[in-house]
C-alpha positions as CSV (number, residue, x, y, z in Angstrom):
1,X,73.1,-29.8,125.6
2,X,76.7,-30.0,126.7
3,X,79.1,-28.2,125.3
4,X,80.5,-28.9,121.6
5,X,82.8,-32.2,122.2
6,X,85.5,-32.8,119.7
7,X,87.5,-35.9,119.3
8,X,90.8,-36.2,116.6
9,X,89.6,-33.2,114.9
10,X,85.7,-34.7,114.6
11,X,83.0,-33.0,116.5
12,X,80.6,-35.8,118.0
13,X,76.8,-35.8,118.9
14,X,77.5,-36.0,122.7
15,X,73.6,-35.6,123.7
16,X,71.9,-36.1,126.9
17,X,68.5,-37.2,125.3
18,X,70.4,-40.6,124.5
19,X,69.2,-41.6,128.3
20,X,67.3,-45.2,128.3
21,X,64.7,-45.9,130.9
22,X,64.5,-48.9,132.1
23,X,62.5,-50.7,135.0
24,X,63.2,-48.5,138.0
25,X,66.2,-46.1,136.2
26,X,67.6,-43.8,133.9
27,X,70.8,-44.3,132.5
28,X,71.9,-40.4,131.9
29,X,75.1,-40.0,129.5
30,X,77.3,-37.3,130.8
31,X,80.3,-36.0,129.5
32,X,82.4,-34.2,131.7
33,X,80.6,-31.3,131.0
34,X,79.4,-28.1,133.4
35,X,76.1,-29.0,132.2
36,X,76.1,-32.8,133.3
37,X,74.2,-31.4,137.1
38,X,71.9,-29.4,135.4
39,X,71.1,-32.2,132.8
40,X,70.8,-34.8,135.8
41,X,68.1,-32.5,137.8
42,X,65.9,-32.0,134.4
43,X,65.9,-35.8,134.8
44,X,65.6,-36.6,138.1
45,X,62.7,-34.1,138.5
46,X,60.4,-35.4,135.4
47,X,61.1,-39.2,136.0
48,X,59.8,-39.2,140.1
49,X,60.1,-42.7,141.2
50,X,62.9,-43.7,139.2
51,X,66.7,-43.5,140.2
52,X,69.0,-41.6,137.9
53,X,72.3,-43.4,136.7
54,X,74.8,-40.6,135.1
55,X,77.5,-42.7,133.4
56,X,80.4,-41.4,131.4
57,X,80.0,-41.5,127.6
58,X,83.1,-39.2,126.3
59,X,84.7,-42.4,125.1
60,X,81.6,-44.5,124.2
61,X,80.4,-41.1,122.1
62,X,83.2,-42.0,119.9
63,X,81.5,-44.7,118.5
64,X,78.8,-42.0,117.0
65,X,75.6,-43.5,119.7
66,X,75.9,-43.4,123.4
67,X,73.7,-45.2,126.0
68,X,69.7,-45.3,123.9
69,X,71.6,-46.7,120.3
70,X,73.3,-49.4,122.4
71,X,70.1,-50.9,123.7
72,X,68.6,-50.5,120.1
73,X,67.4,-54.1,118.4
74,X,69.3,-55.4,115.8
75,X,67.5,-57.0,112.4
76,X,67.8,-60.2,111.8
77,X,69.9,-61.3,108.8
């Protein structure tokens, strides 16, 4: 986990499991954090064959979701 991350007082669920696979990658949220490296190995050495994408969520973690609830579906209405 990284470290706690807080935003205007709020403390937000930064969280590297919010990684998506997709076709040949992993898209890894990191967040600036000293733990980002170690976060990217975990990956990199479970998901052989695929290539790792660490992108920067600290702003997009704002929004409460990072990378995974993006790609979510969204219900019809």
């Amino acid at each position: 986990m990284p470290s706690p991350l807080i935003i205007e007082d709020t403390r937000v669920p930064a969280s590297y499991l919010n990684f998506y696979i997709a076709n040949k990658i992993v898209l890894l949220p990191i967040f600036e954090d000293k733990n980002d490296d170690k976060a990217f190995q975990i990956l990199e050495d479970h998901f052989k064959g695929r290539k790792i994408v660490p992108i920067n969520c600290r702003d997009l973690i704002w929004g409460f979701g990072a990378i995974h609830c993006m790609t979510q579906q969204e219900p019809a209405i």
